[in-house]
N, C-alpha and C positions, 0 to 999 in steps of 0.2 A: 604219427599220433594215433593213439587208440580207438579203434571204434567203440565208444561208447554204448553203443546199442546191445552189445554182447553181453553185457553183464545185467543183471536183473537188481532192483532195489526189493530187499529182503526184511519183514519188521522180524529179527532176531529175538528169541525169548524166552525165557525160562518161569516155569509156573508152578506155583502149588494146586495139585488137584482142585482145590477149590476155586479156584480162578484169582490168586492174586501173584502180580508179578515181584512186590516187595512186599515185609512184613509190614508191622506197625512200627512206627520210626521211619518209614523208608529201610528198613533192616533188609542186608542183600546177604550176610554172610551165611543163612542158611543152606544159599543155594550150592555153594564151593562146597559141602556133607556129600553131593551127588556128582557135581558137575564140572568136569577139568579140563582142559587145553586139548587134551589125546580124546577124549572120549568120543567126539564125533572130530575126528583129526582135517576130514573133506570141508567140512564148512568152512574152519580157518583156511583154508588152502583154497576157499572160492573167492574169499573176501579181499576186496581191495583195497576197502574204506569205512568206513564207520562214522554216521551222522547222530548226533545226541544232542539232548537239551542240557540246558544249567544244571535243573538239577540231576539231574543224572550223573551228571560230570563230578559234582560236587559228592555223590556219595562214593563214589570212583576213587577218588582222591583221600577220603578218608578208608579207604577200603587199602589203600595202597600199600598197607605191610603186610596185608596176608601175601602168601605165595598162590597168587592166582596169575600167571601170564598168560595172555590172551595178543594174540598180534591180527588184528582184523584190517592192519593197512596206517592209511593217512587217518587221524582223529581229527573232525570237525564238530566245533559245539557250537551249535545256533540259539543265541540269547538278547536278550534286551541291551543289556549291562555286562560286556566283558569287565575280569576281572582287573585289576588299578594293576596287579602283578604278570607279566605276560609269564604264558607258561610253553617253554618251547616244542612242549611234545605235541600240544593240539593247536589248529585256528579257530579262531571264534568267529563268529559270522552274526552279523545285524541283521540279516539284510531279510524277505519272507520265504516260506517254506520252501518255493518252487524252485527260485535262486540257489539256497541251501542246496538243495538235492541237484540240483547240476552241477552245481561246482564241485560238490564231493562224489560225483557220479564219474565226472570226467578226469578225478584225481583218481579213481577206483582203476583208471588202466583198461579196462573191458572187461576188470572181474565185478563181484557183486559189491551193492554198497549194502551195508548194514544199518538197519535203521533200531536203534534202542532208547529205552524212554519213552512210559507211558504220551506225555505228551504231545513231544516230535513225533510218532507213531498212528497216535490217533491225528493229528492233523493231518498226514501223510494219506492216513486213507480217507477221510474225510475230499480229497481232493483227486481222490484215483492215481496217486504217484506211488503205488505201492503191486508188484507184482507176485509177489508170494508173501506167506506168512507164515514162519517158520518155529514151532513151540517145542521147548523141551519141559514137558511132564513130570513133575519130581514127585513122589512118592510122600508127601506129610501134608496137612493140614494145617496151615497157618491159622484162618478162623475172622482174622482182618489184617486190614492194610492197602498198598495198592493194587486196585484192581487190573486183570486185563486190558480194559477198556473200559472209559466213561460212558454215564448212559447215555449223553448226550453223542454217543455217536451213529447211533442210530442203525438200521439194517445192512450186510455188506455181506455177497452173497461168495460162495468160495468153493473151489473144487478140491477134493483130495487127490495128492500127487504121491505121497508114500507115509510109512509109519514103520519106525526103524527101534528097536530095542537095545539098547548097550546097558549093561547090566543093571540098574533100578530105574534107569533113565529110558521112557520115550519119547521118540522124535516124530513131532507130527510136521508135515510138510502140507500147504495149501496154497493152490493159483487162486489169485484176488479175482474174481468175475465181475461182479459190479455192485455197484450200490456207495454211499458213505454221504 
């Protein structure tokens, strides 16, 4: 069995300069203009698993015919209301945040689990189960939409760990210190 411990849970995320991580709609397809599979190739190749909410899952799903592959591991979606159709590529999970993140933490193998989805995300730091925070920086101006984070989540202090350039794209890396 894998130690768990080895791998880091990571909030995974892609931003418009102005701090929003989907447009208005929940619109994601901007971000594929910048951002592909190869471009930071190390992250895919950290990831074991990947934790996400409903809706996140849901705009995933309608996103599905672009040529976006992304293989971040086992897919776990933690919701109220799985859907009446099971879908064999992800598990859906009832159960509360903490659960979640262990279950998809020890499915992660000892690599990282990926935490995406304003929601799942911010609950995650809200409870200190988040170890780094990981943004990729896209180069436009949305103007609205989803935010990084709600205001309700209040102070969360953070260290810089690196800041990586691949061609419009930067990558900001931060260890979570305290706070949420």
């Amino acid at each position: 069995m894998s130690d768990v411990s080895t791998g880091k849970v990571v909030v995974n995320r892609a931003m418009s300069l102005d701090g929003f991580i989907a447009g208005p709609g929940h619109a994601m397809d901007w971000i594929f203009e910048y951002l592909t599979a190869d471009t930071f190739p190390e992250v895919m190749a950290a990831s074991g698993a990947m934790l996400v909410g409903r809706g996140t899952y849901e705009v995933a799903k309608r996103m599905a015919d672009q040529d976006a592959p992304y293989d971040g591991g086992a897919q776990f979606v933690l919701t109220h209301e799985p859907p009446d159709e099971p879908d064999p590529t992800v598990m859906f999970l009832t159960c509360d945040i903490e659960e979640a993140v262990a279950t998809a933490r020890s499915a992660a193998g000892g690599k990282n689990l990926e935490i995406l989805g304003a929601d799942v995300a911010a609950q995650c730091l809200q409870r200190g189960l988040v170890d780094e925070i990981l943004v990729y920086v896209l180069p436009v101006l949305l103007g609205d939409g989803v935010r990084f984070s709600p205001p309700s989540l209040g102070r969360i202090d953070l260290e810089p760990l690196s800041n990586t350039q691949s061609g419009a794209v930067t990558m900001l890396r931060f260890r979570v210190l305290s706070g949420g």
